[in-house]
Structure formats: structure tokens, C-alpha cells
N, C-alpha and C positions, 0 to 999 in steps of 0.2 A: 640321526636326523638333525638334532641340534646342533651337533659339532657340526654338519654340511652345513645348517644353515649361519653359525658364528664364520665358518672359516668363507662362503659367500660375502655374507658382510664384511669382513676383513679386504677382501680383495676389493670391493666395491669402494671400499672408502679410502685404501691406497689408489687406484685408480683415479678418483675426484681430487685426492690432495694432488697429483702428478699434475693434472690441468684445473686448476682452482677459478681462474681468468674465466676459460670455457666454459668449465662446469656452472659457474656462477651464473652466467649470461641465459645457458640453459635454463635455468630453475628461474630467474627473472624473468623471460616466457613467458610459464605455466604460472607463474604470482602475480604476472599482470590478467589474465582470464581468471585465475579463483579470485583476487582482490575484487573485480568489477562484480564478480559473482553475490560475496559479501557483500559491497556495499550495496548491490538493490535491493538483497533479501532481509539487511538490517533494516534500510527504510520504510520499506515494506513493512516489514512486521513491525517497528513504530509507529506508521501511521495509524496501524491496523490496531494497536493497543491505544491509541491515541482517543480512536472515536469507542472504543472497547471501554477506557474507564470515564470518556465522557459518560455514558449509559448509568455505568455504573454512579457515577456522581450524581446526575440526576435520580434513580432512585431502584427502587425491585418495582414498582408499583407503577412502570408506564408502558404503555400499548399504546403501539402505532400500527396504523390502518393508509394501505397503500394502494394507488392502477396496481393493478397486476393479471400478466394474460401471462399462459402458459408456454415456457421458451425452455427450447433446448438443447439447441445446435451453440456454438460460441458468438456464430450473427445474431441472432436473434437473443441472447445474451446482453450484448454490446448496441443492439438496437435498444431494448428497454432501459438499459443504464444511461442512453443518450438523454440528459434534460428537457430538450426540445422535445425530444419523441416523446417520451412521459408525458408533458404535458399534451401535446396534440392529443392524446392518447387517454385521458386521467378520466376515470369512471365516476368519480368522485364530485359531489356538489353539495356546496353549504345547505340545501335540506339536508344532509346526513349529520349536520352537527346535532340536528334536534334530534334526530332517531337515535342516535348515540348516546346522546347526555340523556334519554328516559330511559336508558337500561340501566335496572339495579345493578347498585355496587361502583359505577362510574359518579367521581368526583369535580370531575375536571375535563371542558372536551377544546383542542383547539385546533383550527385549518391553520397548517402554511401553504400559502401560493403567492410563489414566487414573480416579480416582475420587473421587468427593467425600461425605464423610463429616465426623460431630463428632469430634473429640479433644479428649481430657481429660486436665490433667496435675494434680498437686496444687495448683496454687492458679490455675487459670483453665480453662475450656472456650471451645473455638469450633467454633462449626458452618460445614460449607459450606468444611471445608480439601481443598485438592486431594491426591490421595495416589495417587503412582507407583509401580505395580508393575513393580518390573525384576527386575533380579538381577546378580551381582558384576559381568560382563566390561561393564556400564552405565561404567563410568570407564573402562576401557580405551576407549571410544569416545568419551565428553562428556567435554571437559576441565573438570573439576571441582575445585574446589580444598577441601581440607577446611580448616575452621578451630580443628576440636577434632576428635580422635577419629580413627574408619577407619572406610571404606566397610562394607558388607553383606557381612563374613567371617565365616569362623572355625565350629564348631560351634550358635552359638545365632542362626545366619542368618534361620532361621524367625519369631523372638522378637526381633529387633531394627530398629530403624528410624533412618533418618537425616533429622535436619532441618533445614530451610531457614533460613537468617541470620534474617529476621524473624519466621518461625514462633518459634524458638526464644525470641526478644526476649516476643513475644506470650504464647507458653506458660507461659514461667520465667521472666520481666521482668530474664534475664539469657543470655551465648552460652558465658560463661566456666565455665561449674559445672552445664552441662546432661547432657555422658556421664556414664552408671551413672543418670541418673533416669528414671521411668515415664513412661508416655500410655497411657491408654484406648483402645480403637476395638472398636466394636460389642462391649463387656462383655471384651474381654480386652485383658492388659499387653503393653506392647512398650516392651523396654531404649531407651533414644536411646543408639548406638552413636558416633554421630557428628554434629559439625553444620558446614554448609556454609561456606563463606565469602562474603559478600556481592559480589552477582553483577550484580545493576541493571540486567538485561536480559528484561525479562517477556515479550519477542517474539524468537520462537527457530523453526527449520524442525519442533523437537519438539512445540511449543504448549505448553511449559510453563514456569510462572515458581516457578523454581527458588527463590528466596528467601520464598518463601511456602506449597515443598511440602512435605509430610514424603513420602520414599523408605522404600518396605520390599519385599521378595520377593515376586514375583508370585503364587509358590504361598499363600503369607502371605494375600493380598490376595483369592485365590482361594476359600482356605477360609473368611475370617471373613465377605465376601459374600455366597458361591453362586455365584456366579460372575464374570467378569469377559469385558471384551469389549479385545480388542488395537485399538491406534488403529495400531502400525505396529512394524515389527523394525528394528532396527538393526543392519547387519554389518558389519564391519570385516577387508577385505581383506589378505591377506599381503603385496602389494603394488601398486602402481597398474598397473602394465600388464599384469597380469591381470583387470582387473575384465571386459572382456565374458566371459572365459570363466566367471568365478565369479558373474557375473548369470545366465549361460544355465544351467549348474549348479544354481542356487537356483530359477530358474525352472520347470528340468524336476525337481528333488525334488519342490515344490511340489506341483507338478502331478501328481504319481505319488501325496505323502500325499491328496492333497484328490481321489483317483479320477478324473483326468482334468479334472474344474474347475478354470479360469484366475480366479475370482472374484478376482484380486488383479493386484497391480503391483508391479515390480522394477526402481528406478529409483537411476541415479547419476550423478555429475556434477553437470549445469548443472540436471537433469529432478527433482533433489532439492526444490529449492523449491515446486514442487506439489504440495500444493494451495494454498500459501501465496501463491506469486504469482497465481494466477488469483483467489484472492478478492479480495489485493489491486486485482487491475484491473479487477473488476466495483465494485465499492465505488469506488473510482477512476472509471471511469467513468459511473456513477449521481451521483456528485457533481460531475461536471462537465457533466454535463448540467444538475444545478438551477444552479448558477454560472452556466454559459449562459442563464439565463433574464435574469441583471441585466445581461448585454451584451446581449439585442434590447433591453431598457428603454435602457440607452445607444446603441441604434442606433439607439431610437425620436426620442431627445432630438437625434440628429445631421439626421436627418430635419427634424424643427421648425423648428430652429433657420435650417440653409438652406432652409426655406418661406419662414421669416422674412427671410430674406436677400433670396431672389432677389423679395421683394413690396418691400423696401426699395429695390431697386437697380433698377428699373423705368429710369427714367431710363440708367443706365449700361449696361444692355443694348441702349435704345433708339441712343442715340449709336455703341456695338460697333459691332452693325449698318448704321447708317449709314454706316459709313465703313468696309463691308466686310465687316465680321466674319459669316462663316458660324453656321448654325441647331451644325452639329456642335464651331464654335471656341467656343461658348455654353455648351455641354452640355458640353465637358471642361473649360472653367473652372468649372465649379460642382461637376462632380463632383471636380477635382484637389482643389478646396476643402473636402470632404467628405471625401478620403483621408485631408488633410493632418492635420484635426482627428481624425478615427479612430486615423490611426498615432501620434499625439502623445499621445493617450489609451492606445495601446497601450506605448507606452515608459513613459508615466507606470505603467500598471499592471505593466509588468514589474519596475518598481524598489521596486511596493510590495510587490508578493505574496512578493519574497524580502527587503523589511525585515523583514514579518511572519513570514516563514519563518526568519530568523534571531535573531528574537525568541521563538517556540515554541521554537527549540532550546534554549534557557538553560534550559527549564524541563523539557524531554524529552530524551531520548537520539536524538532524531531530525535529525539535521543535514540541511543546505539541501540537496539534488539540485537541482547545476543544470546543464543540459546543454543541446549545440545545439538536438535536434529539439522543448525548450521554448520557445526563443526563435522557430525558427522556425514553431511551433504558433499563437505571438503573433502574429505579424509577418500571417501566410496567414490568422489569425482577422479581426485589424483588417483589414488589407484587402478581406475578404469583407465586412463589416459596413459599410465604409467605400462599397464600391461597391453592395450591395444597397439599405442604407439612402441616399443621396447618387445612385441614379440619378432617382427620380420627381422631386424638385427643379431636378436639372438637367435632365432634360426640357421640365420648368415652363418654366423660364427660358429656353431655348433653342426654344420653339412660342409664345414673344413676337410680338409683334404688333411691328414698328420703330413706326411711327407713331402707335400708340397709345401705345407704352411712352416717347415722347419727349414724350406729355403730361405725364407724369407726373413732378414735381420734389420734390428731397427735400428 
């Protein structure tokens, strides 16, 4: 069986050297569908470690508490991952900050709710700025660094707000001489207490790109709106090996303020990341599906090509035969010939999709994710593709006629 299979390879790879031009072409193909393939599933899996060791950087000891109604179709997935819908939708209301922070063991309790609004300073407006309503123990939980100034303290908490590196750059076309001056929002002033320190990570388990936000007090935020809708709380444990009990704790407060409704979730650890990694991997997945479209075009081309083969080699199939060679020794030299091109094409595309995956990183915060169950994604893809497309050829060739096929000279 080995020597069958050495002396297959042998022929497989004389064949390839004989049209190298061709064969080449072929395998570019199948490297342009696995390369695309690669590149979504490294980004992918960086983003996904991205907001993975953000979690981790903040700490073992934080619980988030989220809306959450029970989905399970891929619509209704992708509806609750919508922001908008979330909020329309958010179960959640700063009364629960106080039910929260009196359960033992919680140190720390803080709302994000998200909004977007114009601000105006004296010499610029923009519309469409994002604006976090939180409140002080917000930095006891996000490591924040300030660059000027101090968080959301002191008596004029209500009336102060802090802003983000590029906001402030945007606002005051300066970061240095921004505390003590104004912004607008919806007809009233708020002091800039403080502004952030450039941060260059717009992708966070929070959803929010901190160098672009202005921060002020949820009640703040509360009144000059009408209202406001919670995307999620954030708590900060006294220590890590109490967190189930201060999840069960927040979960049965919860449930006691909101009259018995579970409309929410109470998650920590690894379960933080969601809903982030699940949209990750629908969007990941939706784009590996179009990707998969330009390897059957390359499975089409492997197809063709050994059409072309086994209509050339008429002759060399007929002589096989004669001198022995079985319908089935036919049909796995052609098909071996068809792996061989697929997997060549598969390794070609594994070395491109993370050139190009480490050529995006230069210009993203997103570095290359590369791991076994990628390669072996490749390896199980080309060989499907290899054997799906490369069986009807070797068929072809191997329901050869000997005697006819010995008419035939190339």
C-alpha cells in the first residue's frame, strides 16, 4: 500500500512539473478562497482575544448584569445584539444600582448607558458624540487613566463631565488647558472635570471607544434626556472567590426589585464576553461563508484542469492498463493528483491570509490569531475540495476504455 501510495505521488508530481504554468494557476484558485478564509478567522479570533484579555486586565472579581430575554433562532440573536434594540428593550434602571451595591460581598456597582447627542464647546460643535452615563465607582472598575484633571467627584458631580483624548483634541484643538472649561448638551453647561488619557482601543466587552466619549453622571444624563436606557451594570466584587455567591445575591435582589422578572443576566468570568463574542462569530461566520464561495470557483478550476489532464493522457492511461493497472489504480491517480494540487493550494493560502493578516495589524490594533484548529480548518477544507472536486475526473479516467485510449497519442 505504501509503495501504491509513493509510486501515486511520484506520478502526481511528474504530472505538475510537466504543466507548472497550469498547475500553478490552479492552486492560486484554491489560495485565493483558503487565504480569505484565514484572514476572517485570524480577525476574528483577535478581536475575540482582544476584548478576552481586556476582561481579563480588568480583573477575576467583575460582574456584569445585562436586558436579556431568551433567543434562539440566529434572528433573534442578531436582534438582541442590535444596540438600538438593547436599549428599546433594557430591563434595567438606576433603582437597581442600589439593590446591587446592598448585597454582600459587592464593592463597587456602576451603569453604562449609552447616548449620543451634540456637544458644544466655545470654539467647535459636533454632533453624533457618544456620552456615558455612569457614576464615580466607573474607575474603581475600568482602568482608566486620567490625563488631566479627576474622575466624576466632589459636590458639582451633577454639572461635570469628563472627556475623551480625541474628543477633547476635537472640542479645544488642545488636551492640555481643557479642565475648568465648558460643553453644551441639550441647552445646558457641564464643567470638563477631567480628560482621559489616550487609550486606542475602540473595541472593549463595554462597547465603548473611550477616546471619543465625553463621561458624565447617569442621573445628569438622565435628566437633560428624559430618560435613558442601561446597556449593562458593572460590579466589582470584594474578591474572587466569592463571585457565585455575589452573582446569586445580585441575581435574587434583582429579581425581588423587578417583582419576580428574570428579564436580565448575571454573568462573570469567561460568560463576560457575550454578547460580544457571539456577534463576533455570527459575522465570522457569514463571512466565511462568502469566502467559501471563491474556493468552490477554485474547486471548479481543479475540476477543469484534471478534465484537461486525464483528455491529454489518453494514451497513458491506455498503456496503465495494459499492463495491468486496475479501473480503481486509475481513479486514485487522478484523484491523488487533484489532492495534491488542492493541498498545495491550501498551504499556498495559509501563508497568504496571515501575510495579509499581518499586514492589517500595522495599521489595526488587531494582531494575527493563529492557531491549530486554523490550520487544521485548512488542511480538512482542501482536502474536501480536493476530493469533492478531483473525484468526477478520476472517474473519467479510470471508465477509460484500454483500447481505445491506446489509440490515442499525444
Amino acid at each position: 500500500m505504501a509503495l501504491l501510495l509513493r509510486t501515486h505521488y511520484k506520478l502526481a508530481k511528474t504530472a505538475i512539473k510537466e504543466n507548472r504554468t497550469r498547475s500553478f494557476l490552479t492552486c492560486l484558485g484554491i489560495a485565493i478562497g483558503v487565504a480569505s478564509i484565514i484572514l476572517i478567522l485570524s480577525l476574528m479570533g483577535s478581536i475575540s482575544n482582544l476584548v478576552k484579555s481586556e476582561v481579563t486586565e480588568i480583573g477575576a472579581d467583575l460582574i456584569v448584569v445585562r436586558p436579556s430575554t431568551t433567543k434562539d433562532t440566529l434572528t433573534d440573536i442578531v436582534d438582541e445584539l442590535t444596540s438600538a434594540n438593547s436599549f428599546q428593550k433594557s430591563s434595567l434602571a438606576l433603582t437597581d444600582i442600589k439593590a446591587i451595591s446592598d448585597v454582600e460581598g459587592v464593592s463597587a456597582v456602576a451603569p453604562i448607558a449609552i447616548s449620543t447627542n451634540t456637544v458644544t464647546s466655545e470654539k467647535n460643535t459636533f454632533s453624533s458624540v457618544p456620552i456615558l452615563g455612569t457614576n464615580t465607582d466607573f474607575v474603581k472598575i475600568e482602568p482608566l487613566t486620567l490625563r488631566h484633571g479627576a474622575f466624576l467627584t466632589g459636590q458639582n458631580e451633577a454639572h461635570s463631565v469628563v472627556l475623551g483624548h480625541t474628543l477633547s483634541l476635537a472640542l479645544f484643538n488642545t488636551i492640555n488647558s481643557t479642565v475648568g472649561q465648558m460643553v453644551t448638551i441639550m441647552g445646558e453647561k457641564f464643567m470638563v472635570v477631567g480628560v482621559l488619557d489616550e487609550i486606542n482601543r475602540s473595541i472593549n466587552f463595554d462597547n465603548i471607544d473611550f477616546d471619543n466619549a465625553l463621561i458624565m453622571d447617569a442621573s445628569a444624563l438622565d435628566r437633560i434626556t428624559g430618560s435613558i436606557q442601561i446597556q449593562q451594570i458593572n460590579v466589582k466584587a470584594t474578591n474572587t472567590d466569592s463571585l457565585p455567591q455575589v452573582s446569586e445575591g445580585i441575581e435574587k435582589a434583582l429579581t425581588n426589585q423587578k417583582l419576580g422578572d428574570q428579564n436580565f443576566s448575571v454573568s462573570y468570568g469567561d460568560n463576560i464576553t457575550h454578547p460580544a463574542s457571539s456577534l463576533f462569530m455570527i459575522i465570522s461566520g457569514m463571512l466565511t461563508l462568502v469566502a467559501a464561495i471563491s474556493l468552490v470557483v477554485g474547486g471548479i478550476g481543479v475540476m477543469n484542469i484534471m478534465l484537461v489532464s486525464v483528455s491529454e493522457r489518453n494514451h497513458e492511461i491506455g498503456v496503465r492498463k495494459a499492463v495491468g493497472a486496475s479501473s480503481r489504480n486509475i481513479l486514485m491517480q487522478f484523484l491523488f493528483e487533484a489532492l495534491i494540487l488542492s493541498l498545495l493550494g491550501g498551504i499556498l493560502g495559509l501563508g497568504l491570509g496571515y501575510i495579509f493578516a499581518f499586514i492589517i495589524s500595522t495599521i489595526t490594533p488587531f494582531a494575527p490569531f493563529i492557531s491549530w484548529e486554523i490550520v487544521l480548518i485548512t488542511f480538512l477544507t482542501t482536502f474536501v475540495v480536493g476530493v469533492l472536486f478531483g473525484i468526477y475526473p478520476a472517474l473519467k479516467a479510470a471508465a477509460k476504455n484500454p483500447i481505445d485510449s491506446l489509440k490515442h497519442y499525444r
